[in-house]
C-alpha positions, -999 to +999 in steps of 0.1 A: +327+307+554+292+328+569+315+344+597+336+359+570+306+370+550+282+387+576+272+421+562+295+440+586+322+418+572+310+431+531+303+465+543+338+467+553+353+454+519+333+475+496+341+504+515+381+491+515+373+486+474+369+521+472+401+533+498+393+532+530+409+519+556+382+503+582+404+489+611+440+484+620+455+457+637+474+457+676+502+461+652+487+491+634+486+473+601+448+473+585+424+439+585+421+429+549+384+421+547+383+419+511+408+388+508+387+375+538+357+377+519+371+365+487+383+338+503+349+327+514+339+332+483+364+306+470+352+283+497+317+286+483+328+281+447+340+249+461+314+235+483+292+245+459+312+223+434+309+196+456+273+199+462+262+198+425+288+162+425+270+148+452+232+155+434+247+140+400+254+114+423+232+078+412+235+063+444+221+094+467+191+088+485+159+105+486+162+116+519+198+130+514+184+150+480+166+176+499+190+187+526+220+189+502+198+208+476+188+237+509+226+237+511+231+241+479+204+267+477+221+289+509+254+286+495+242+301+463+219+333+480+253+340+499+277+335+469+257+358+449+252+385+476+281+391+486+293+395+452+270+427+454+299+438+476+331+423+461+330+411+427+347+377+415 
């Protein structure tokens, strides 16, 4: 999800958001970088999702709680950002 949400990657669908066309394909037909990004957003949604399941979770162990909260946590910062850029 990340390598569809680097800032080169938003830059490119805000500016589409607003008309412009950023790059063509071989084929001449223009990259679609805000479906790419708003795809990664849905992935994010999801692990996110998934993440908050798995800290509900009775049976996680202390040492698990911590790495899936940074997750969590990173997932979040990005979601949010790049909605700067693309709105949900």
């Amino acid at each position: 999800m990340k390598e569809h949400l680097t800032d080169r990657d938003l830059d490119a669908a805000r500016r589409e958001l607003n008309g412009e066309v950023m790059a063509r394909k071989p084929d001449g037909t223009p990259w679609d970088h805000v479906n790419e990004v708003k795809d990664a957003q849905n992935g994010l949604v999801k692990r996110i999702g998934q993440l908050n399941r798995k800290l509900s979770w009775p049976g996680l162990s202390e040492a698990e709680r911590p790495l899936i909260e940074q997750e969590l946590s990173e997932a979040s910062r990005l979601l949010d950002y790049s909605e700067q850029f693309v709105p949900r």
